[in-house]
C-alpha positions in Angstrom: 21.9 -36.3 22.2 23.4 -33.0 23.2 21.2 -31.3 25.2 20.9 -27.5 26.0 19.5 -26.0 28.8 17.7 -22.4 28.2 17.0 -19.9 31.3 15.7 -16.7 31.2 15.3 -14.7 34.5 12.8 -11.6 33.4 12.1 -8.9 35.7 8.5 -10.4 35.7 8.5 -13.8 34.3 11.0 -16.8 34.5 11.3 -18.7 31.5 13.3 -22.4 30.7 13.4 -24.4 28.0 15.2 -27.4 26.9 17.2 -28.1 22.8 19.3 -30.4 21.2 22.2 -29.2 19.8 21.7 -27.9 16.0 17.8 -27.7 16.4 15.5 -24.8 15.5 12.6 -25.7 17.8 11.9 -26.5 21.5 11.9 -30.4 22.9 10.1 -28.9 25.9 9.2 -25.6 27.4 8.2 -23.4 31.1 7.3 -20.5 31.8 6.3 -19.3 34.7 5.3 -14.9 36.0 7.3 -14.0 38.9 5.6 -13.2 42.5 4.7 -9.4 43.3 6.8 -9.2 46.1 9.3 -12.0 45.0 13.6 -12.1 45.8 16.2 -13.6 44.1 15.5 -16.7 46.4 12.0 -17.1 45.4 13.0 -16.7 41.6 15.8 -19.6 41.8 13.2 -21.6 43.5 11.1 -21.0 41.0 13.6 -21.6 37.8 14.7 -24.9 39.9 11.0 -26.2 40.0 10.9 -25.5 35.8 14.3 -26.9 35.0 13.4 -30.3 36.8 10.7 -30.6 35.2 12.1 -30.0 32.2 15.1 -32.1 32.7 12.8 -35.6 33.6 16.0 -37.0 34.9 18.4 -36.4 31.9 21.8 -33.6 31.9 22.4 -31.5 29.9 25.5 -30.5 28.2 25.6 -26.8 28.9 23.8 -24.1 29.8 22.9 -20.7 28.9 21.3 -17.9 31.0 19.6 -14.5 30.0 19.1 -12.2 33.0 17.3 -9.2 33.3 20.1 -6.7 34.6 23.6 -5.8 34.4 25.7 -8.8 34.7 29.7 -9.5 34.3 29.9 -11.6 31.3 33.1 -12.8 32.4 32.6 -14.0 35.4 28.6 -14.8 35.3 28.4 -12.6 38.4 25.1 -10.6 38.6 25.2 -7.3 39.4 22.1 -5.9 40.7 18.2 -6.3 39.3 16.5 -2.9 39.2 13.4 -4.7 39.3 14.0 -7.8 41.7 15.9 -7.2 45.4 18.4 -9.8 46.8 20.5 -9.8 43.1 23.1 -8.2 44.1 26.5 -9.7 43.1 24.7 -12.9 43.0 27.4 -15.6 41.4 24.8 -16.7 39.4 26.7 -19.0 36.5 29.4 -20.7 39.6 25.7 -21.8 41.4 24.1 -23.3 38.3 27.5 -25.1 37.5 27.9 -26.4 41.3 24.5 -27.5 41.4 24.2 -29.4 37.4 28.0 -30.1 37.2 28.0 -28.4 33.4 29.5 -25.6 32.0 27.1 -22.5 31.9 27.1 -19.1 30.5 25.2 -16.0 32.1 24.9 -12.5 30.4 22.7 -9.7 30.5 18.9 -10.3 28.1 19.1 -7.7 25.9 22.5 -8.6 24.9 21.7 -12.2 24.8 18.5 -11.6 23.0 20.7 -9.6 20.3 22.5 -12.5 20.0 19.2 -14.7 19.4 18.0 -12.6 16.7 21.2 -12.4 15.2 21.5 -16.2 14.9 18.1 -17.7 14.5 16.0 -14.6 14.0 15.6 -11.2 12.2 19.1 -10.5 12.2 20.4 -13.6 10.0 23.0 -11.9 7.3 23.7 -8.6 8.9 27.1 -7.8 10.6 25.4 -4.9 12.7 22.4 -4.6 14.7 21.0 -3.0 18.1 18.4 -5.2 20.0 16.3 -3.2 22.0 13.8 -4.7 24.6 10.5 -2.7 25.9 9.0 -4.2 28.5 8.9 -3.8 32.3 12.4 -2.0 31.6 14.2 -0.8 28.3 17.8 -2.1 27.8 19.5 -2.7 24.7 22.1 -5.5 23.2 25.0 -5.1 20.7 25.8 -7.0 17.6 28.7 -5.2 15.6 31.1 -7.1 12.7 28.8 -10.1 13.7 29.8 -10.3 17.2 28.1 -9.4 20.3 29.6 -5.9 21.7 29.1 -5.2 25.3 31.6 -2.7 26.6 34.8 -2.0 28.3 32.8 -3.3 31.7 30.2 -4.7 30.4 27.7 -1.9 29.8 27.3 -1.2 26.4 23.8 -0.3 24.9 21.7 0.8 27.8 19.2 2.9 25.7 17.3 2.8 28.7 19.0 5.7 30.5 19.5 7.6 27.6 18.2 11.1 28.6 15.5 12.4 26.2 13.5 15.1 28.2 15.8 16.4 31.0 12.5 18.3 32.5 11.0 14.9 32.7 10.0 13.2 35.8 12.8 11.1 37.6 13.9 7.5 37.0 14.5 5.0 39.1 18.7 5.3 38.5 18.2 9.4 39.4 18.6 11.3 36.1 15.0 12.5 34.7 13.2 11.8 31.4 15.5 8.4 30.9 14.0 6.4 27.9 12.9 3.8 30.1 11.1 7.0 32.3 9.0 7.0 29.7 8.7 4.1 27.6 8.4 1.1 30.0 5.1 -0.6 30.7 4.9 -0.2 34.4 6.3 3.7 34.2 3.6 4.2 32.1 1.2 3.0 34.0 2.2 4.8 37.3 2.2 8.1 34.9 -1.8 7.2 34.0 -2.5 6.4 37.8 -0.7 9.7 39.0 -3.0 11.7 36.5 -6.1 10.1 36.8 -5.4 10.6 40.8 -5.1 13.8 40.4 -7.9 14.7 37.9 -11.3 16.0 39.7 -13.0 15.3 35.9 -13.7 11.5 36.0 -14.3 12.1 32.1 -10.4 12.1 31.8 -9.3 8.7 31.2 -13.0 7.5 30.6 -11.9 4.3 28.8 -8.9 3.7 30.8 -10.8 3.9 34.4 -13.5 1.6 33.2 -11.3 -1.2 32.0 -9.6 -1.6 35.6 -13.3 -0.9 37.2 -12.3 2.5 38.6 -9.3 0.2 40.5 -6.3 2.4 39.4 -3.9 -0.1 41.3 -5.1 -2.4 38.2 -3.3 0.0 35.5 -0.8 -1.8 33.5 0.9 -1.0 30.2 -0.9 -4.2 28.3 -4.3 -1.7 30.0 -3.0 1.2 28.6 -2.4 0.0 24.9 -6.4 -1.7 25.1 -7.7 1.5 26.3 -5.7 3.3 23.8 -7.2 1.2 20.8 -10.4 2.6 22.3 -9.0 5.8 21.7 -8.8 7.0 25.1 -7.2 10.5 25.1 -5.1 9.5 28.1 -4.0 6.1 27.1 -3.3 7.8 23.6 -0.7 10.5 24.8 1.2 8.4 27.5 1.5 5.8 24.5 2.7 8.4 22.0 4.8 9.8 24.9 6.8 6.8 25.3 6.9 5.9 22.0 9.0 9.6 20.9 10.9 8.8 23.5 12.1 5.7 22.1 12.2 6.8 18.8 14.6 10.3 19.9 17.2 7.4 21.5 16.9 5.2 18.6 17.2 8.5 16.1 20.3 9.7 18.7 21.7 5.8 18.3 21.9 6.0 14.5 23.5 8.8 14.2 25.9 7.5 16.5 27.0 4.1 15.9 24.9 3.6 12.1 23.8 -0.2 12.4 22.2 -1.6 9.7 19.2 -2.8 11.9 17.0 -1.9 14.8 15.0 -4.7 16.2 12.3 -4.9 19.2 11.1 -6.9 21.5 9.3 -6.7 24.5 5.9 -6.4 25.8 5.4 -2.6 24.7 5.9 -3.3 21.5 2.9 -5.1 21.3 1.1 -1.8 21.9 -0.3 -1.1 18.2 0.5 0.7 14.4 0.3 4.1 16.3 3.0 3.2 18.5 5.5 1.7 15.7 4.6 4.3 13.3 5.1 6.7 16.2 8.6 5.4 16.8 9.3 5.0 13.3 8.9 8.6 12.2 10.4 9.9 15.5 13.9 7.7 15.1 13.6 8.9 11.1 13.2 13.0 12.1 15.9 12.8 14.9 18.9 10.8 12.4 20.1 12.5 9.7 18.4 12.2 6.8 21.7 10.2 5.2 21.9 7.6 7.6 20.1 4.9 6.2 18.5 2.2 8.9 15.8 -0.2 9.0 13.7 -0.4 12.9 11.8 -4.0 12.6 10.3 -6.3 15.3 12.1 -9.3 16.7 11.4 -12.7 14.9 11.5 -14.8 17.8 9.4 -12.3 20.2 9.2 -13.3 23.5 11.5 -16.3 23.4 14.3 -13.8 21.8 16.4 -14.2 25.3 16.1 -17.8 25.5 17.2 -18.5 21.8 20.1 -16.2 22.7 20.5 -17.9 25.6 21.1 -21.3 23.4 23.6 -19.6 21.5 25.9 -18.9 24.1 25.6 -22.2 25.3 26.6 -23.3 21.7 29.1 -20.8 21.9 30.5 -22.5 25.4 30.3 -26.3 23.4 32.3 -24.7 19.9 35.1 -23.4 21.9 36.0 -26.1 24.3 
């Protein structure tokens, strides 16, 4: 039995799962949320404690990593995590290879969860696509002539920092109104605490303040999208706020680059028919009206970077 090994270091949950080669399901799966104040220590601690248990004593035969931040495809070197401290130029495929003495393969999520989609999920039988992933950050992955496209160094498709509103408030890379400014569940949230802080009227953001019982240090984007579906005013304009956002970048994209397909994934986009239709009609009034493109969600949701994750570790098993 070939055996593949899945990892997928989120910015807020680790994720590892074990395959045989050629199969379309999971032998066994972990997942597990990061700690608050976690490091890149306590997340490799972490993915250690799920991979032995997933392993029960066996090797596998390769495997492949998803990583939420910039990393050097080449090398398997991590960059940096905007989200995580201690990432920084982190050799992270040379310490999973000295520690399971097997081959492995590290890139960034959104490029490996385009490359998920493209094999196993809603991107089967197109040549070009753009993955974009909504969660606690916005980042984007490449598939063009059927191959994953990431840049001269790496960087291609970072919708995230795309500017959209350059009034808006700042980001956490320096430029204001990024995408990811104003899309990304826990920006969002800090935008509904800042203006429920500052609000005198305890009427504003009714619904919002009593699903966290008044505690505003409880606001998170899943919040937001339930108090929205209440149809609290508040909740209703930071969600529509984020979601024209997206759909300028996504509009800006197509005119750009014209793949055939948009697909998303990531916790936001869980946030309701407002949001999509919202995003829809946004991307749709910024393209021009001859560029034809479909914007779908991602088939294999959440598990989108792990899937991709197998297929570079397929990828690493075809090519030796």
């Amino acid at each position: 039995m070939t055996l593949i090994l899945a990892l997928d270091f989120g910015g807020t949950k680790l994720a590892a799962a074990v395959t045989q080669l050629g199969f379309r399901e999971w032998l066994r799966y972990e997942r597990h949320l990061s700690p608050v104040d976690g490091n890149a220590t306590t997340d490799l601690e972490i993915m250690r404690s799920l991979i032995h248990s997933l392993l029960q004593g066996e090797t596998p035969a390769v495997i492949g990593v998803s990583f939420g931040g910039p990393v050097d495809a080449t090398t398997g070197i991590v960059r940096l995590s905007h989200h995580v401290p201690g990432w920084e130029n982190l050799p992270l495929k040379d310490l999973l290879e000295k520690e399971f003495g097997v081959s492995a393969s590290v890139d960034n999520d959104a490029n490996v969860a385009a490359l998920g989609e493209h094999r196993f999920g809603a991107g089967q039988g197109y040549d070009s696509l753009f993955y974009i992933t909504v969660s606690t950050g916005v980042g984007g992955g490449w598939i063009l002539n059927s191959q994953p496209w990431r840049g001269t160094a790496g960087m291609a498709g970072e919708i995230g920092h795309m500017v959209v509103n350059p009034a808006g408030p700042v980001c956490l890379c320096g430029k204001r109104g990024c995408v990811e400014r104003l899309t990304s569940g826990p920006y969002m949230a800090l935008d509904a605490k800042e203006y429920l802080l500052k609000q005198s009227n305890h009427f504003q953001g009714k619904k919002l303040r009593a699903l966290v019982n008044n505690n505003l240090d409880l606001i998170t984007g899943k919040i937001i999208s339930d108090a929205a579906a209440q149809g609290d005013d508040l909740a209703v304009n930071i969600l529509h706020t984020g979601a024209w956002a997206l759909g300028v970048g996504i509009g800006n994209v197509a005119n750009l680059i014209n793949p055939q397909r948009f697909i998303l994934g990531g916790s936001v986009t869980k946030a309701g028919k407002n949001w999509w239709n919202t995003v829809q009609n946004t991307a749709r009034e910024t393209a021009l009206p001859e560029i034809d493109f479909e914007i779908i969600p991602a088939a294999l949701g959440d598990d989108a970077p792990l899937w991709g994750a197998v297929a570079l570790a397929e990828s690493v098993l075809t090519s030796r």
